[in-house]
Structures are given as structure tokens and as C-alpha cells.
N, C-alpha and C positions, 0 to 999 in steps of 0.2 A: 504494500500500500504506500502510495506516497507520499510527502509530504506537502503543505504548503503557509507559505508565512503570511503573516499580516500583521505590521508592525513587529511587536517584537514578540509575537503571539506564536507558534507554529502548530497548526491543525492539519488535522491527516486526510489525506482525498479520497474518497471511496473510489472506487473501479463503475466501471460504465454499468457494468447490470447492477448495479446494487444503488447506483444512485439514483435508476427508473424507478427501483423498487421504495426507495426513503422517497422521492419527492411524490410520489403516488400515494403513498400513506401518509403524508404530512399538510398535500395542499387537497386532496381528494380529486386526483385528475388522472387521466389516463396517460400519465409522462412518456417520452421518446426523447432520445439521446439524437443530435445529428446527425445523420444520415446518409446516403444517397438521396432521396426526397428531397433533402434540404438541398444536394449540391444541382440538383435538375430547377428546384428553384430558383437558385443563382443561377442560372445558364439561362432559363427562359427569362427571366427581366434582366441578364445582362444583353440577352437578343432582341430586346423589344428598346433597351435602350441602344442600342448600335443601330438599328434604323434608324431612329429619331436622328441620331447622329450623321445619317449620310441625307437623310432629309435636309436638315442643315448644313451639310456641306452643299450639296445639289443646290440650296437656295442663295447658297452665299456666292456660287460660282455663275448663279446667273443674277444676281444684284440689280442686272441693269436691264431685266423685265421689269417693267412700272407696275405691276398691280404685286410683283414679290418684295418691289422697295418701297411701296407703302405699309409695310408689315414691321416694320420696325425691327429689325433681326437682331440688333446691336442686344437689347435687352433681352426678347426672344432665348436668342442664344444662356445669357447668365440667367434665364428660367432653367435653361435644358440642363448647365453645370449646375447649381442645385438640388437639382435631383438625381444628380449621379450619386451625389456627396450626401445626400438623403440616403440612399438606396445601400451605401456602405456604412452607414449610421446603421440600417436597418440591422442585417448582420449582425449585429450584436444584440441591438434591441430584443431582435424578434428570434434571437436564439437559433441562428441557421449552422456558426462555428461555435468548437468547443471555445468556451471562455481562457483558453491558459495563455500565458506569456501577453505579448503585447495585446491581444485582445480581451485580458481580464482587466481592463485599465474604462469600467464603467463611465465613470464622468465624461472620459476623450471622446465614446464612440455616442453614448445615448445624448450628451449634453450640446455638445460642442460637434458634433457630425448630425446628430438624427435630428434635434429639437432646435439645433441652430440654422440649419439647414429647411429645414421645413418652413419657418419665419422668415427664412431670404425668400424661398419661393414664394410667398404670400404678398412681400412687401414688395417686392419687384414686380408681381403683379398686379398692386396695384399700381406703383410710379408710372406703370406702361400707361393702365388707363387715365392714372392724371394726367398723365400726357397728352393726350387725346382732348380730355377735359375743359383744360387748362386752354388750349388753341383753339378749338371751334365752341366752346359752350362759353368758356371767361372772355376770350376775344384778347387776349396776350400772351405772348411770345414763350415758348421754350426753347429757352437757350443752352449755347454750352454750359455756362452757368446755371441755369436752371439742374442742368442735367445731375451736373457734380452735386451743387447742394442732397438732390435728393436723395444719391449714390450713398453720400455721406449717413443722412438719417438715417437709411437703412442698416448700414455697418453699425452704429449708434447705438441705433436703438436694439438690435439683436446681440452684441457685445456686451451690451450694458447688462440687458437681462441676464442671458449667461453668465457673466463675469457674476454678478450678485448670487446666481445660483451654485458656482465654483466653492463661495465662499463661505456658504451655509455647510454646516456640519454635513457628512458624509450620511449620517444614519439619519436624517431628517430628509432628504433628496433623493440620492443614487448611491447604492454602496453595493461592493464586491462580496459575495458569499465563497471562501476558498471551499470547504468543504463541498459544497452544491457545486463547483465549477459555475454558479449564477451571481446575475445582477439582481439586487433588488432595490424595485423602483417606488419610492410611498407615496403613500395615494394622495397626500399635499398634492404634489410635484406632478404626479398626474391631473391631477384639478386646474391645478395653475397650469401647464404646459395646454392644456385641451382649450380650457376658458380664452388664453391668448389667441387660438385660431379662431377659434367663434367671432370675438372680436374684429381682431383682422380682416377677415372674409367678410364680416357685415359691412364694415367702413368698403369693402371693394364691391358688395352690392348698390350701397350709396352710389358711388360713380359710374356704375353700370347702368344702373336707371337714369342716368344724366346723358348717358353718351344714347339714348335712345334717337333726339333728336339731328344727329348728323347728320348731313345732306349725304347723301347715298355712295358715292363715290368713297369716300372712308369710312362708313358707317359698318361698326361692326358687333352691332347689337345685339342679332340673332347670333353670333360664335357667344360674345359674350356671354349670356342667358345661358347659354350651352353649356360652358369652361363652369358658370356659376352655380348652374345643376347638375357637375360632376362632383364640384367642391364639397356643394351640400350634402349630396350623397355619401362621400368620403368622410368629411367629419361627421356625420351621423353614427356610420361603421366604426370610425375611430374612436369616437368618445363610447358607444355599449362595449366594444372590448376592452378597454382599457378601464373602464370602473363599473361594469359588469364582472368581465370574465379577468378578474384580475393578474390570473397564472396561466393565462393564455401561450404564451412562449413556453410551456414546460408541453405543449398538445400539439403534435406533427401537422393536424390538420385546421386548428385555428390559426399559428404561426405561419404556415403557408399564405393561407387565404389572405392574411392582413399583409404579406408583404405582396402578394399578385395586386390585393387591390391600392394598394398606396403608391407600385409601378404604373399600373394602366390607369389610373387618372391623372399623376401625375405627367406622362408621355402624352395623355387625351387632348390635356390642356395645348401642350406645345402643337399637336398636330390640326386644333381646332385655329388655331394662330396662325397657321401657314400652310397647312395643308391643300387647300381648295388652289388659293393660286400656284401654288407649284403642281398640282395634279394638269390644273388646266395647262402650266406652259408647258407641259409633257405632250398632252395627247389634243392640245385645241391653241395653241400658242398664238397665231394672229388673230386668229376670230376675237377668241376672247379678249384680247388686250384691244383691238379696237372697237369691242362691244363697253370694255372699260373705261375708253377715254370717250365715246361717246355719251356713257354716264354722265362722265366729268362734266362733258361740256352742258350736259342739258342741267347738271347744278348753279350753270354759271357763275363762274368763280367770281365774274365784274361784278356780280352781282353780290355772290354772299360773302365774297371777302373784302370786297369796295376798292378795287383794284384800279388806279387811273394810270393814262399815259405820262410819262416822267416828260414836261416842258424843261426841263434844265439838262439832260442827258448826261447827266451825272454818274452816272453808275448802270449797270445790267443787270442788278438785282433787285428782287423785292427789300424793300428799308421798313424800319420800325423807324417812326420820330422818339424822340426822347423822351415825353409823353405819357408813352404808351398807353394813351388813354383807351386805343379799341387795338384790338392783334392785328387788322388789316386798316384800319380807317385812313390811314397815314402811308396804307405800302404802295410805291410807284415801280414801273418797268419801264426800261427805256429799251426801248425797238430798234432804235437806229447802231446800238451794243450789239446787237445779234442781229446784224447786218441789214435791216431793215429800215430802206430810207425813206425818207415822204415820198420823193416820186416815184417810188415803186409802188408805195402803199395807193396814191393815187391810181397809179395808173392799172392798177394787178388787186382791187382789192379783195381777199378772199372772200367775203362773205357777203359784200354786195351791199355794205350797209356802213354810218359814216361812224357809228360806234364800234372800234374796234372789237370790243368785248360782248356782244351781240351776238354770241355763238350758237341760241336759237334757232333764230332767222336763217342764219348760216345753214347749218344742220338739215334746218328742215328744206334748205335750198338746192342741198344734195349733190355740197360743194367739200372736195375731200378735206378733211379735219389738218387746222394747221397748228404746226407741233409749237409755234412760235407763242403760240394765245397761251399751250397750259402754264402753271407756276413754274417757277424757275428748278426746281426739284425734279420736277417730272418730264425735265426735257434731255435729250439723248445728247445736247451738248455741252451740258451741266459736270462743274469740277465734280473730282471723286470724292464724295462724302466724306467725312468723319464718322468714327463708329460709337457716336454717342448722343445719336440723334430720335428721339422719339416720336417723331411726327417730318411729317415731309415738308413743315415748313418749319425747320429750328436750326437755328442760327449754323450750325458746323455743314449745311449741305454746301457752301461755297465760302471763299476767302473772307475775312472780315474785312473792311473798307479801312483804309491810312487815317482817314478821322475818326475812329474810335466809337463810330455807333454802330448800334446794334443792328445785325442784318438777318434777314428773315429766308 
């Protein structure tokens, strides 16, 4: 029989059948040692995350599909790392490896991987959707600045909790059982850890009912609703196991079920996020992206962004005033920047009408769609982004301007 220490304590390890047999008699549950089961477990949600994974490689290698670069991938993406580093939290959590050596180290893997992990996913998905928020419903700019700040809060605030919970005594939290080769986790810290989701996920229902109103073109209500009825679901399952079935990890077949289900909705989410347009540039790639800017144009942008022609020609991009009293009320484009001089525009005008942004009229004139009218984001001649852009109109899609203001 082995030995094992803690502190300056040394307790002896029972052997595999005999620990089935102690935890079976002490929690009243039909115990299993891990397994094969277990190692198929890992193998099918590290398969289902290696998809998502080339999902996103796929989406990042075609970036410069418009209806894939309005998906905001930058974030997207640190949803998908998340829940890798969720999914290797789990592992321990959900009792798939034996606990010895560096994986008997409770706090690293359940505190600091499963439960810290789990709050980036949440909170990053909300940032996404303030992002969203923020631009077409506040009617002000997300900037680089915007970005970091919120980056920030997030580390913050998921830091800060953990780090308080580090600090709390080991038998009030998360503490190592040598003898069981188990973590035990008290049901405080369950209370508190679940309650925080609840939370979180309410505050991202708030912003989901706000983003209802988007004009069509970015409006991603119906995923949204979806991603938010996967959630619910999810923490439903999670909180009856977790202070229900409280030795659920010592049961082959509840252990499973709670890491398949924490994977596929987890993966659900990101694929609700991007999936649709990367399926379409697969197997429908021009239809659909000119079915997309036709969207666009019939939201007219002149219209709901309040977009005029730049008289000073000053710049080629959409500008914030300083201001920033409305996200658009102030942004200008100058035409003649992308090659677009009066007398062309006189004498060649596309759409037959003397308001440039009149893309209506245009459309329904059944004059091919000019790529010059979309935002400056979604045109093919557009600098290469920055990767920390939340919306397709935040400041890092093109260079900042030698005066110092903010460009959209």
C-alpha cells in the first residue's frame, strides 16, 4: 500500500478496488475508478474541440469574406481558448485522471482552470455582445481603447475572485483527499461558483434583448437566443449536479454526461457564432455574400448610420468628432480617397440619383451594387485589421489619423 503526505501528515492510499469499495460505502454511490470510458471521453470532446479548431482556422484564412468579418473572430477565437482550458479544468473536476502527482494539486485545476475559465467564457461573451450594443443601440464608438479596457475587466474581475478564493482556507473551498486519491469540493464554493454564472449569463440576457433591434445586416438575435438557450440549459444541468448529486464524479456515468454536456455547448456556442457564414462561403460563397450586401444596402447605412459626403477631403475614412455625441452622426467619407472624382461621379452615377447614399432607389434600379457606398470595413480595399476589433466599425479596422482623433 502506498503512501501519501499532506503536510507533515502521511496517510496510506488504498489500491484501486478497494477505494471503489470505501467510496461506495461512505458517499452511497455506485463508485468507478478511471477508466477506458473516461479516456474515450477525452478523445471524443478533444474531437469535437479540434473541429471547432479548424473551423476557426478555415474562418480566419478566409477573413476577407464580408459576412465571416463581420463575426468578430478576434474575441470569437478567446471564447474557443476558454474552453479548451475549461475542458482541462474539467479532468480533474469531473474525475476522468487519477488524482496523483501534479494532478492532485485541487485548487490549480478546479479553481484556477475549470471555474476561472468558465467566467472568461461568460464574460467575453458578453464584451462581444456589448460590443454590438455599444455601436448600433448606444450610437458610440468601440474603440481600440474601448477594447482593452474591457479585456482588462475581465482578467479583473475573474482574478480577483479567484485570487480571494486561493486565499480562503483549503477545507472551506477545495481540498485534496490523499487517501481517496479525490478533491473535495464544499458546497459554499459550489453555491458561490454556480450563483456567479447565473449572474453573468443574466447581465448577457440583458444585452441580448437589446441587440434584438439591429438592422438586419448585423443583427444576430436569432444565434443569440440560441447561444442563450444553450446556456440556460447548461447551467440548469450544472447547478442539479452539482448540489443535487453532490459525488457525482465518484459515478462513471454522471461524470461523463457533465463533461459531454459542458463540451457540446460550450463548442455550440462558438459554432452558433460562425458557423452559418463559413458553411455558406463553403458551399454558396457568391450568392450568398451578394445576397449579404444586398441586405446591407437595403438597411441603408446613409440612413441608419447618418453617413455624409466629406466637403473637406480630408481623410478616407469614417471619423468620430470628438463629441461623440451619436457613433455615426459626425462620420464622413471622402470619395475622391478611393478614387472617386466629381466628374466621374457626375458623369457615371451609379444609382441614378443625386444622393449618393440612396442605395434603395439604386437596388431597386437593378444597377450592380457599388462596393465604394459600403463602410469602410467592408470594402475589399480596406487596411488589414487589427485583431481586436469587435464590430466592423471600431477604430483598429484602418490606421489612426496624424491628429489624434478617433476613427471609426
Amino acid at each position: 500500500m502506498a503512501a501519501a503526505s499532506i503536510g507533515r501528515v502521511v496517510q496510506p492510499r488504498i489500491d484501486q478496488d478497494s477505494r471503489e469499495q470505501l467510496i461506495s460505502s461512505m458517499f452511497h454511490v455506485d463508485a468507478s475508478n478511471p477508466d477506458k470510458d473516461d479516456t474515450i471521453t477525452i478523445a471524443v470532446c478533444s474531437g469535437l474541440l479540434g473541429l471547432t479548431a479548424i473551423l476557426l482556422v478555415y474562418a480566419w484564412c478566409n477573413y476577407n469574406y464580408r459576412p465571416i468579418r463581420a463575426k468578430n473572430l478576434t474575441w470569437t477565437t478567446l471564447i474557443y481558448c476558454a474552453t479548451v482550458l475549461w475542458f482541462i479544468g474539467n479532468l480533474v473536476t469531473n474525475n476522468h485522471v487519477r488524482l496523483v502527482g501534479v494532478w492532485s494539486n485541487c485548487k490549480l485545476w478546479i479553481l484556477w482552470f475549470r471555474v476561472f475559465f468558465v467566467y472568461v467564457f461568460a464574460t467575453m461573451t458578453i464584451v462581444r455582445f456589448y460590443a454590438l450594443d455599444r455601436v448600433f443601440n448606444q450610437k458610440k464608438p468601440f474603440t481600440r481603447r474601448s477594447s482593452l479596457v474591457s479585456g482588462a475587466v475581465v482578467i479583473v474581475f475573474n482574478v480577483t475572485y479567484c485570487l480571494v478564493n486561493q486565499l480562503i482556507s483549503n477545507s472551506l473551498t477545495v481540498e485534496y483527499i490523499p487517501s481517496l486519491e479525490a478533491c473535495k469540493i464544499t458546497m459554499a464554493f459550489r453555491i458561490a461558483a454556480v450563483s456567479v454564472q447565473w449572474v453573468l449569463w443574466g447581465a448577457c440576457g440583458v444585452l441580448i434583448f437589446r441587440l434584438r433591434n439591429i438592422q438586419s445586416s448585423f443583427n444576430e438575435f436569432r444565434e443569440s437566443v440560441a447561444i442563450f438557450l444553450v446556456i440556460i440549459g447548461l447551467l440548469t444541468e450544472t447547478s442539479v449536479t452539482n448540489l443535487h448529486y453532490q459525488y457525482y464524479i465518484f459515478e462513471k456515468k454522471r461524470r461523463t454526461q457533465k463533461t459531454y454536456v459542458d463540451v457540446v455547448a460550450s463548442v455550440l456556442v462558438i459554432w452558433l457564432f460562425i458557423g452559418f457564414p463559413v458553411y455558406k462561403s463553403i458551399f454558396d460563397r457568391r450568392n450568398y455574400e451578394q445576397m449579404w450586401l444586398e441586405k446591407l444596402a437595403k438597411d441603408g447605412p446613409g440612413n441608419t448610420y447618418n453617413i455624409n459626403s466629406n466637403p473637406q477631403g480630408t481623410t478616407a475614412y469614417a471619423k468620430m468628432d470628438e463629441n461623440l455625441d451619436s457613433g455615426f452622426n459626425n462620420s464622413q467619407l471622402n470619395y475622391e480617397g478611393n478614387g472617386i472624382n466629381s466628374a466621374y461621379m457626375n458623369n457615371h452615377r451609379p444609382f441614378g440619383d443625386p444622393d449618393p447614399f440612396n442605395i434603395e432607389s439604386g437596388m431597386s434600379a437593378h444597377v450592380p451594387y457599388n462596393d465604394n457606398l459600403l463602410p469602410m470595413a467592408l470594402r475589399n480595399n480596406m487596411h488589414n485589421p487589427l485583431l481586436n476589433s469587435p464590430s466592423l466599425f471600431a477604430a483598429s479596422y484602418m490606421d489612426s489619423p496624424s491628429d489624434g482623433r478617433h476613427v471609426l
